[in-house]
N, C-alpha and C positions, 0 to 999 in steps of 0.2 A: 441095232435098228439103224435103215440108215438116215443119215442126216438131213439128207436135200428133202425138202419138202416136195413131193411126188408130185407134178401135175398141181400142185397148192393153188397154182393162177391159171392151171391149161383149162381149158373149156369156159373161160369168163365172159368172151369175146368181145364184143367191142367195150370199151370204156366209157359210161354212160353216168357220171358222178354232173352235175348242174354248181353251178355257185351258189352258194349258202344265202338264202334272201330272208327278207324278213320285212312284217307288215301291223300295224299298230293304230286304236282310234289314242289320239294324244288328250282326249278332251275326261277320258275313263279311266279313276284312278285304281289300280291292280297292282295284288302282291307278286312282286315278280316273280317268288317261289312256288306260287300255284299255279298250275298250265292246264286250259279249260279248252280243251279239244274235241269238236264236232268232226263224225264223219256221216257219211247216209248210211249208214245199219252195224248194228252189233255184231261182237263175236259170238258163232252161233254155240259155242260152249266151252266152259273153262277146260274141259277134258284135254291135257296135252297133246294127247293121241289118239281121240276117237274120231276129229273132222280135221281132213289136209284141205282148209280153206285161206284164203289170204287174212281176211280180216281176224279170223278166228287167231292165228297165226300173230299177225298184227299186236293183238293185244295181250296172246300170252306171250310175247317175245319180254316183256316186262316184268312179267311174273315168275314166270319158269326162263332159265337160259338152257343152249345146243351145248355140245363139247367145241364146235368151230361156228364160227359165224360167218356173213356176207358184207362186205363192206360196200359203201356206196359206188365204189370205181368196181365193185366186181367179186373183188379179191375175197379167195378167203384170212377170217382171223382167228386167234386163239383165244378163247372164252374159256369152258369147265377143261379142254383138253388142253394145256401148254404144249405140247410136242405130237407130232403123229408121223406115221412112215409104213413104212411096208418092211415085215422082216426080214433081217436078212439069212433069216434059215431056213427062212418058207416062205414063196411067195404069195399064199393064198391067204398071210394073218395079214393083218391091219395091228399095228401096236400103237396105243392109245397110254399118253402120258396122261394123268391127272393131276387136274389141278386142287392142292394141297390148301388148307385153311378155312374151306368154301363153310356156310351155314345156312340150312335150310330155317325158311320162317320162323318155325316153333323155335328155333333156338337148335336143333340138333347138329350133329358134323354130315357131313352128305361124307360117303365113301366108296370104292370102287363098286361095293356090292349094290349099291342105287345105281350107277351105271349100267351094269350087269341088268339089274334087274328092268330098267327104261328102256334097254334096246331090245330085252328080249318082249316086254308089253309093247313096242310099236311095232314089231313084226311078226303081232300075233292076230289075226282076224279074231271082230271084227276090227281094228285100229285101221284107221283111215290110212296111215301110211306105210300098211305092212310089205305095200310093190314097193318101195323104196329097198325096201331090206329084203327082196327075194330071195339074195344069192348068199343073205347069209345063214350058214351051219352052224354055228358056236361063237357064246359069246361068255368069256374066261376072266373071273378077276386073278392075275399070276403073283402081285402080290401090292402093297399098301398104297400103291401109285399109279399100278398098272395094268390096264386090259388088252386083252387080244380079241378082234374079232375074225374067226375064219370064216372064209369065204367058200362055197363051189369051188372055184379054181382064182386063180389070179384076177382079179379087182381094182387095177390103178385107177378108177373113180369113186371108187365106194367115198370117200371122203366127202366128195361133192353132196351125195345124199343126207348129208346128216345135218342142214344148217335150219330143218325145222323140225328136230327131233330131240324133244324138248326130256331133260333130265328130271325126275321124280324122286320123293322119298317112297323103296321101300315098305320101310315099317307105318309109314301113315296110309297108305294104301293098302297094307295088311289089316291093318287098323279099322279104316272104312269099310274095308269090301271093297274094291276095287282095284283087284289085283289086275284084272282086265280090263282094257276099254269098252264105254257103252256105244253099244249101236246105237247112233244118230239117225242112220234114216230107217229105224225100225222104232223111234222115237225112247227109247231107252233111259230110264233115268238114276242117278247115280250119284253121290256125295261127292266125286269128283267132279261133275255137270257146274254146280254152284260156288263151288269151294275150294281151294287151292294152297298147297304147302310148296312153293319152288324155292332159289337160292336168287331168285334175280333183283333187281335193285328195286323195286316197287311189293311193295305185298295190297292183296286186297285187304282191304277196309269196308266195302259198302258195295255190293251190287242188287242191282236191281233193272232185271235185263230188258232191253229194249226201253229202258228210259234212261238211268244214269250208272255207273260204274266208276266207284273211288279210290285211287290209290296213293299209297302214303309212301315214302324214302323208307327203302331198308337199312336202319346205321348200320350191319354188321357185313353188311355185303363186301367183297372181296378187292373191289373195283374202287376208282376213286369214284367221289361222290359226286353227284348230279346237281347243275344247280337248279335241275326243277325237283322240289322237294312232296308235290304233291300232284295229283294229276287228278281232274273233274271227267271225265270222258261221256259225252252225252252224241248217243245218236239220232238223228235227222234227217227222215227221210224225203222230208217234201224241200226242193232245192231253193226256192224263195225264201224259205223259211231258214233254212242254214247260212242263207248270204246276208239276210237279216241279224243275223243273232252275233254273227262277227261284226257288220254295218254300226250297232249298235252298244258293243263293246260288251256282249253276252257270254261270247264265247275269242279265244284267242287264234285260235286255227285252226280253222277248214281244211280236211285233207282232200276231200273231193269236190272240188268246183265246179258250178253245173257251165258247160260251155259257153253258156249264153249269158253267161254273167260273166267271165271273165277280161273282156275289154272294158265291159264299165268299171270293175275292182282295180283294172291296173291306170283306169284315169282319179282313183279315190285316193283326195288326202291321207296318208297315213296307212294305206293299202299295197302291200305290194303284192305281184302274184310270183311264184318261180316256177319253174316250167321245165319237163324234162321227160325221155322217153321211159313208158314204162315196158317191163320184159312179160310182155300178155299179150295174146291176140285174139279176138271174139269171132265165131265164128258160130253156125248153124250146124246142125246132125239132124238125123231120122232114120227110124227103127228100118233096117236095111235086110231083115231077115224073115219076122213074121209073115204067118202065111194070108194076115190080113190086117187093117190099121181098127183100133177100136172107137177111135175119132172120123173115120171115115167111110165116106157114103161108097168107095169105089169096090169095083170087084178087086181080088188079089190085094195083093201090097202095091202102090206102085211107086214107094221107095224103092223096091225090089228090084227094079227095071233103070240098067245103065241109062237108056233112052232119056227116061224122067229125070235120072238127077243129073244130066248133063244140061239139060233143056233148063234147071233151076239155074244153074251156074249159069246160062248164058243171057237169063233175064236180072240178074242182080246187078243195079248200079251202083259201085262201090263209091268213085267218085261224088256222085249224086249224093250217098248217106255221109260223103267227107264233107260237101260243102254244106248240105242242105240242113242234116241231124246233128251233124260235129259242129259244124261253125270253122272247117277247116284243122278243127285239132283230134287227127288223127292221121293215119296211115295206110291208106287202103292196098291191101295184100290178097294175094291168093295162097300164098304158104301159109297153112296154120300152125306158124311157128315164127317167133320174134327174129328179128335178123341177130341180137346178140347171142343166138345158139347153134351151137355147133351143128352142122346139118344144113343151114338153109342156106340155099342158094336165091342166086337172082332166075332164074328160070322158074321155080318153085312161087314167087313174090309175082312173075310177069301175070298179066290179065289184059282181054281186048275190052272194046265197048259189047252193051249189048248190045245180041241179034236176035230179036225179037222173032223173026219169019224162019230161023233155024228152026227156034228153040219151038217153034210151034208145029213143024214139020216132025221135031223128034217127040212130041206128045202125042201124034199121028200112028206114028210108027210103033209106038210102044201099047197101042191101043186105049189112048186117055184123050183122043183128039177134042172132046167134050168136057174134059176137065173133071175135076172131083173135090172134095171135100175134105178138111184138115183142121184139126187142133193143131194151132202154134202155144205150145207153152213158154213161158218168159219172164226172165225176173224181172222188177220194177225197182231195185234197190238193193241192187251188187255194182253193174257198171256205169260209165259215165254212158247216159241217154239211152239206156240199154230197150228201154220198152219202145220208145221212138226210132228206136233202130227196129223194133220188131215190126214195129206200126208200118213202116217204111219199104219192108219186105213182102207184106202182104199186099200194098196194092200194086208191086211191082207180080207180084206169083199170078195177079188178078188177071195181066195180059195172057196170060196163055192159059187160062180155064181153072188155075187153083183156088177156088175159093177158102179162104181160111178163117177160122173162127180166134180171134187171140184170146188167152189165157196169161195174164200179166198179175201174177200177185210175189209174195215177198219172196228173198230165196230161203228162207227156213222149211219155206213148203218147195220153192220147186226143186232144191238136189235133192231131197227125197224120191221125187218123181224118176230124175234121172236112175239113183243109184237103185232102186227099184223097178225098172223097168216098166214103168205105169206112164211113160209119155211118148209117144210116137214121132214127136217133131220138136224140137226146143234149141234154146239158145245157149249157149254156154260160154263164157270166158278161160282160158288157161296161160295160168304162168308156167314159169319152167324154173325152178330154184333150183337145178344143179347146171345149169345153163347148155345141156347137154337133150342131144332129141329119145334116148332112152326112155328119160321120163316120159316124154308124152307120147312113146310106144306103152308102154307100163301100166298108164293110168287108161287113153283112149282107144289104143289098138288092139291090143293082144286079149285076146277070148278072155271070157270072164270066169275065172277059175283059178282055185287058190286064192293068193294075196296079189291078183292079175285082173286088168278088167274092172277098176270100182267104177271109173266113170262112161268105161264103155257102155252107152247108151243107146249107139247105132245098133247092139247084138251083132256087130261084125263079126264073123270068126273064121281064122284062118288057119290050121294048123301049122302048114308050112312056114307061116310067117312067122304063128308065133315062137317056134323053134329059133329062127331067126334073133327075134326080139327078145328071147332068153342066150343068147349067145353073146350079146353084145355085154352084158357085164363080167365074161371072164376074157375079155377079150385084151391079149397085153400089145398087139402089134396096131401102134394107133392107124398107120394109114389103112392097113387091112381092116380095120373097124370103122373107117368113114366111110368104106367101099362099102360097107353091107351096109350102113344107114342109109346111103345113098341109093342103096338097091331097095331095102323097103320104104324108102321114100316115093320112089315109082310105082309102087304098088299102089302105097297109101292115094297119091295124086290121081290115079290113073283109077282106082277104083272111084275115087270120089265121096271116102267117109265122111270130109267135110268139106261145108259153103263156108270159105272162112273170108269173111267181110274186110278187118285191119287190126293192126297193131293200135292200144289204147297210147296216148300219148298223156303223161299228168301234169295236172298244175297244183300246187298247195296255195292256199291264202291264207296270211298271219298280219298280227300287230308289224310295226316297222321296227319294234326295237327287238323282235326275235329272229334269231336264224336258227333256220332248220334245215337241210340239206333234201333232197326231193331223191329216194330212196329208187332203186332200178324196180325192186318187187314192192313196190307200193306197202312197205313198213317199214315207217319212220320210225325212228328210235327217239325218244324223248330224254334221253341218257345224255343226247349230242347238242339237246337245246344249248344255246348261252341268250345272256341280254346285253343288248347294248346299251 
């Protein structure tokens, strides 16, 4: 196999690690072993592999560990897999060293054949993250240490994909029944949903979802040991109420700060806030294909019409929702894609002001000169201000005749909407965890078919393209492979699948005697705490 770590740092792009801060009430006496962590909403299921969402993500990064991980500058690290490379007898394996000594919760030995068997349940539908692993053929334990996965054809990023593809026992999933992942937005339920056997430094103790969620230090774990030994995790979705409960020494750290608290926490005694870009960009979609909206009063579609969604992009003030709904902390972009992935250009990012007398002119012309009617669906407790950003959009759609109705409730209901095709207009957030724009061909672009398309929501479909977008993962000639991202990149812009508003910027708030480092994909590790 060979030695040099393939590509281990290429596609990280820029270096986005923040200095380690940390925030503290001095007046609240607290076991420094216990670390009581608020964010705005839970993970929406223990299933390792049935929802590719952050928070979800977030809190089983604790419970179950990846074979490679993300570090905060970017990089990839070595978790369950010590070694990895491309072989060199073929370039289409992936050789996958394991790592030796690992013990799952009950006490078992985790062994190649749990690997084997994790990678083949995440890229088996339904598992949330079976486009991750589209291009792979075969996954081989060869012998007590070591996997192979073949690829289609040659795969120098396949590695990137794997840092939330979370390793399972086997025989406890034989065990349960849950040899497959549950369909989440078919609402599915499953003994994996509530309950969990990983190798990671935390085991569950106590859940109870959407109120509290308990975890205790694994002694047998692999890794040296943490010195947060216990973790409270309570989610909060009204943002008053989470800036209270840390204000008041309830909880130790806020991972999501509502912006409009954030200068008052960084003039608080014993408050500190730290601040740093996150790899997500929020952006708008709408059904781009039906032959008519089920939310609206109009004849036809008139997402359907270049006219319409160009006339949308030229009434959104991105600016206006930076200063006005952010408080300045954010990014306003027109690339729906973070600057640290490979892909995005400044051309991609450029936006003018709006023009309001265009944009009214190309509702004229597409024949909606009168305007029409629209459910905006929108979560209320995924992103920072996310409903306010939707609020925000709708009376800007109001100048040129879109009346819109919002639909703002939690996201346990609305990415079922999405992945169900049950919404015609909606809001969505996307990170990019292999820091590469494949992914977000993968999940948003390419027709919805196979383990292709989960969150294509617009019903875009392109064959051409998607040929395209299945090309880029055997793809070994890297410039020749920027050139065709770059070529469906023009598509994608030019058609217009999405109104992408900015890049999310984060801040965490803590006690002052903790540091915690402010993570690119918004999952902090609680492994990294220390106290001062």
């Amino acid at each position: 196999m060979t030695t040099k770590r393939l590509l281990r740092s290429a596609r990280t792009g820029l270096v986005m690690s923040t200095a380690a801060a940390a925030l503290m009430l001095t007046t609240v006496a607290v076991d420094a072993e216990t670390l009581r962590w608020a964010r705005v909403g839970d993970a929406l299921t223990m299933d390792p592999h049935s929802q590719n969402e952050g928070p979800t993500h977030t809190l089983n990064h604790h419970i179950y560990e990846t074979l490679v991980g993300r570090a905060v500058d970017g990089a990839l690290t070595p978790r369950l897999a010590t070694d990895w490379g491309i072989s060199d007898d073929d370039e289409t394996v992936w050789v996958f060293t394991i790592r030796e000594g690992v013990k799952f919760h009950d006490g078992s030995d985790m062994t190649v054949e749990d690997v084997v068997f994790s990678l083949d349940r995440a890229r088996t539908t339904p598992s949330g993250m079976a486009a991750l692993h589209a291009a792979v053929e075969e996954v081989t334990a060869v012998d007590d240490t070591t996997v192979h996965v073949r690829m289609s054809g040659p795969a120098p990023l396949y590695v990137q994909n794997l840092t939330n593809t979370f390793i399972m026992s086997k025989a406890w999933a034989e065990a349960n029944g849950v040899e497959t992942a549950p369909n989440f937005a078919a609402g599915e339920e499953a003994y994996s949903v509530r309950n969990t056997n990983g190798t990671g430094p935390y085991m569950l103790v106590e859940r109870d979802p959407e109120v509290r969620t308990v975890l205790q230090v694994f002694e047998d774990h692999w890794d040296a040991a943490p010195e947060v030994t216990e973790i409270i995790y309570t989610p909060i979705s009204e943002a008053a109420t989470r800036v209270a409960a840390l204000l008041s020494g309830e909880v130790d750290i806020v991972q999501d700060v509502p912006v409009q608290d954030i200068a008052r926490l960084e003039q608080t005694d014993g408050i500190r806030v730290v601040r740093g870009p996150e790899n997500r960009n929020i952006f708008f979609s709408y059904d781009m294909a039906s032959d008519s909206l089920a939310s609206s009063n109009a004849e036809g579609n008139p997402f359907a019409s270049p006219e319409v969604r160009e006339a949308m992009s030229l009434v959104i003030d991105r600016n206006a929702i930076q200063q006005v709904v952010m408080r300045g902390e954010s990014q306003p972009s027109a690339a729906p894609l973070p600057p640290f992935v490979n892909g995005w250009t400044e051309e991609m990012h450029a936006f003018g002001d709006p023009d309001l007398a265009r944009a009214q002119e190309l509702m004229a012309e597409a024949g909606y000169g009168d305007g029409f009617s629209v459910q905006l669906d929108c979560p209320n407790d995924r992103y920072l201000n996310d409903e306010a950003i939707c609020q925000a959009l709708v009376g800007m759609l109001a100048r040129i005749g879109v009346s819109v109705d919002l639909n703002a409730q939690t996201r346990s209901l609305h990415f079922p909407l999405i992945e169900n095709w049950e919404t015609d207009f909606y809001l969505l957030g996307w990170g990019v965890p292999t820091f590469d724009s494949q992914y977000v061909f993968d999940f948003l672009v390419h027709s919805r078919e196979g383990s292709y398309g989960a969150f294509n929501g617009s019903r875009y479909s392109n064959p051409e393209l998607d040929a395209k977008i299945e090309a880029l993962a055997t793809m070994t000639d890297l410039e020749e492979r920027d050139a065709l991202i770059a070529e469906i990149w023009d598509e994608v812009m030019e058609e217009r699948i999405f109104l992408n508003v900015h890049n999310q910027v984060l801040a965490y708030a803590m006690r002052d005697d903790i540091n915690l480092d402010v993570h690119p994909e918004n999952q902090p590790r609680m492994t990294t705490v220390t106290f001062d």
